[in-house]
N, C-alpha and C positions, 0 to 999 in steps of 0.2 A: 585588697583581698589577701598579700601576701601576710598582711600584719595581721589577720584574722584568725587566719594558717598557723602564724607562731604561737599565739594566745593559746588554741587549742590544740598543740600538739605539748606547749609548757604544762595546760593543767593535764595533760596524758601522762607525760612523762614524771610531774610530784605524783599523780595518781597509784603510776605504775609504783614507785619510791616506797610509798607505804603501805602498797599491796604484799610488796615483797621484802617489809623491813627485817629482818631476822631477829636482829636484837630486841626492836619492841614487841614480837610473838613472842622472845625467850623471856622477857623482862614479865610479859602477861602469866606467863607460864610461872615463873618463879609467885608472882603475885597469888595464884592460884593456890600455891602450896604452902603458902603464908595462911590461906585466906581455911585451908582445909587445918591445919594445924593447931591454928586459934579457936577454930568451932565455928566460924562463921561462916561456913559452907560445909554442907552432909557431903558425905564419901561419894554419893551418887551424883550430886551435881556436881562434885570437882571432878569424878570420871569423866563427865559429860565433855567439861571443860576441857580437861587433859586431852583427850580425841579431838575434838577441833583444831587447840593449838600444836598436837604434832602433824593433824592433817596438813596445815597452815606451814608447817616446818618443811614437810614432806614438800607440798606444794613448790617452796621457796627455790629446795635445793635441786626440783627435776628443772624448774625457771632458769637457774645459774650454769647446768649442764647444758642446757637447750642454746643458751647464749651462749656458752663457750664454744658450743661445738660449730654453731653458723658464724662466729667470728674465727674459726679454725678453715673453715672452708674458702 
């Protein structure tokens, strides 16, 4: 049971990893304005874009405070 336990707390934890990658949302983000520049995306759908991936940013950095602050406790 306990090796069960580790199996699914490993895929929680890469899970958690790429929920909260920073650099692969910022690396998205840049690709986005690669992707707006060259024409291969309308202004509209890389706003689209641009709003998820700062939401996605946003998300990351209230995640890292929230950790800091129950590892501070």
């Amino acid at each position: 049971m306990r090796g069960l336990f580790r199996i699914f707390r490993e895929v929680a934890d890469r899970a958690e990893a790429e929920m909260y990658d920073e650099e692969g949302v910022k690396a998205e983000l840049m690709a986005a304005y690669r992707q707006l520049e060259d024409g291969s995306i309308t202004e509209e759908a890389f706003a689209e874009r641009e709003a998820e991936l700062v939401e996605r940013l946003d998300e990351i950095e209230r995640h890292k405070k929230g950790k800091r602050s129950r590892g501070a406790a």
